[in-house]
N, C-alpha and C positions, 0 to 999 in steps of 0.2 A: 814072518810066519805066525808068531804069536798074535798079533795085531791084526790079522786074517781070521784066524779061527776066534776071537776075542765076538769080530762084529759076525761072525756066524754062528754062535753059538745066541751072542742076543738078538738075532734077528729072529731065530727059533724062538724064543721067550718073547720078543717083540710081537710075533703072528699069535703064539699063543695066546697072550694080552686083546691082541684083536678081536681074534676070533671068539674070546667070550665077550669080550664087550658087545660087537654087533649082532653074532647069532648066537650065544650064551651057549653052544656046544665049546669045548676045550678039549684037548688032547693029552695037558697034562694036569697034576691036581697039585693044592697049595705046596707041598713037602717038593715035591720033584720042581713048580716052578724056582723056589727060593734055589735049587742046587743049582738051577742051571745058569739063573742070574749071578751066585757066588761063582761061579768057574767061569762065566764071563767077566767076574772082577776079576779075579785072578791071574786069568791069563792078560787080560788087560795090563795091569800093574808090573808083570812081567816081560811085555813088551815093554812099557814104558823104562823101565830099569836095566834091560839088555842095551835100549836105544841111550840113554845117558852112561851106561857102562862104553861103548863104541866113542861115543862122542870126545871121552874123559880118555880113552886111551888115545885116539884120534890126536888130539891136542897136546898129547904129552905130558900130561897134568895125572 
C-alpha cells in the first residue's frame, strides 16, 4: 500500500517536472514540489521498512 502511493505521489511530481520542462506551464511551484517529493520519500522508506519488518518476522529472526 505504501509502495503504491510512494510511486503515485512521484509520478504527480514526475508530470509536474515534465510538464515545465516541455511547455514551461507547472501546476505546482518550487515549496509545494520539494513537499511532494519529501512525502514520496517518505512513504517510500516506509514501505521499504514495513517490507524488511514482515520479512524479519517471517524468518523468525
Amino acid at each position: 500500500m505504501f509502495l503504491a502511493a510512494s510511486a503515485v505521489v512521484f509520478a504527480i511530481f514526475a508530470v509536474n517536472v515534465a510538464l515545465g520542462a516541455f511547455t514551461g506551464n507547472v501546476f505546482m511551484g518550487d515549496v509545494s514540489e520539494m513537499l511532494v517529493l519529501f512525502a514520496a520519500s517518505i512513504l517510500f522508506v516506509v514501505a521499504i521498512l514495513k517490507k524488511e519488518a514482515d520479512r524479519k518476522n517471517k524468518d523468525g529472526g
